[in-house]
C-alpha positions as CSV (number, residue, x, y, z in Angstrom):
1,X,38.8,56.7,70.8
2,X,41.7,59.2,69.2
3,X,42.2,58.7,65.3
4,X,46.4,58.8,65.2
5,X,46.5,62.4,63.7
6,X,45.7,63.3,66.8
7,X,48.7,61.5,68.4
8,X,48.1,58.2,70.6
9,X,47.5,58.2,74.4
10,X,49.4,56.7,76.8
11,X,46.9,53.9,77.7
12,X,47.2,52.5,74.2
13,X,51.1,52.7,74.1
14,X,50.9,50.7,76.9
15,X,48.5,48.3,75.7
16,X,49.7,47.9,72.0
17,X,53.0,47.1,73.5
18,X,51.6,44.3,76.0
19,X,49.8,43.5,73.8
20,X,52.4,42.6,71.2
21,X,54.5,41.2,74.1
22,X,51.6,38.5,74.7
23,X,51.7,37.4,71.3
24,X,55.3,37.5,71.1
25,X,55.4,35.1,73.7
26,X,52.8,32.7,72.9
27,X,54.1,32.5,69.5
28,X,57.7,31.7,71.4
29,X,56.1,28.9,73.4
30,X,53.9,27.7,71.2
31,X,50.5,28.0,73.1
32,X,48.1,28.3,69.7
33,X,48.7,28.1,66.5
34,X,50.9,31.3,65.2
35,X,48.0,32.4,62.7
36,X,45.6,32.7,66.1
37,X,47.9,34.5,68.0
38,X,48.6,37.4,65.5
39,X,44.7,37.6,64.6
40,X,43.9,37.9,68.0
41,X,46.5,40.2,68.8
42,X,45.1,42.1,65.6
43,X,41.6,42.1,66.5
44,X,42.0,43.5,70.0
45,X,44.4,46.3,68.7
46,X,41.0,47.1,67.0
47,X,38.6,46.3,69.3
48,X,40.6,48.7,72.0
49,X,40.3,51.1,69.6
50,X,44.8,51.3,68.8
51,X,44.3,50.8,65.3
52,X,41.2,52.1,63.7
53,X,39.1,49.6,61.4
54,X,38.9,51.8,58.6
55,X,42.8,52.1,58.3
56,X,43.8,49.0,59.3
57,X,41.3,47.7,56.1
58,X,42.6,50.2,54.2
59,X,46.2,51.1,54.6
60,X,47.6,48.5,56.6
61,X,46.6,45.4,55.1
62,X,47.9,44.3,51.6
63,X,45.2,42.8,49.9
64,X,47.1,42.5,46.5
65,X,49.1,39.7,48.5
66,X,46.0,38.4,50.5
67,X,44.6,37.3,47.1
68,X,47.5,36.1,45.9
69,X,48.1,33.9,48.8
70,X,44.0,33.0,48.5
71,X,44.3,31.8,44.9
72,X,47.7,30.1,45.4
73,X,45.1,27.9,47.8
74,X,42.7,27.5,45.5
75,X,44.7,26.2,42.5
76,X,46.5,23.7,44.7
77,X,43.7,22.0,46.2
78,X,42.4,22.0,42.4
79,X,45.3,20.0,41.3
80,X,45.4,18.5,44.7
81,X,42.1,16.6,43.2
């Protein structure tokens, strides 16, 4: 699989933007649950190799509001008891 310095192919063009597409669509309709539709569109830009794992743990995802989200969770079903 390339790394992006060294430019994407045209196979995953294609794919990331069917790919994006598909979920765009099944979000539209409704067919799952929005949250499974983008992780699964996520995962298999991944699992095709589109977006490598290390940068996509790394760059792409912000964990600062991950964790904030997480503990927003966690207090409320705290005081939800």
């Amino acid at each position: 699989m390339t790394e992006f310095s060294q430019g994407p192919v045209l196979w995953q063009a294609l794919a990331a933007i069917l790919i994006f597409a598909v979920a765009y669509v099944c979000i539209l309709i409704e067919k799952w649950e929005r949250m499974y539709t983008a992780l699964g569109g996520a995962l298999l830009m991944v699992i095709l190799g589109i977006v490598p794992l290390h940068k996509a743990l790394t760059s792409y995802a912000n964990w600062t509001v991950v964790l904030y989200l997480v503990s927003l969770y966690v207090i409320s079903s705290l005081f939800q008891k």
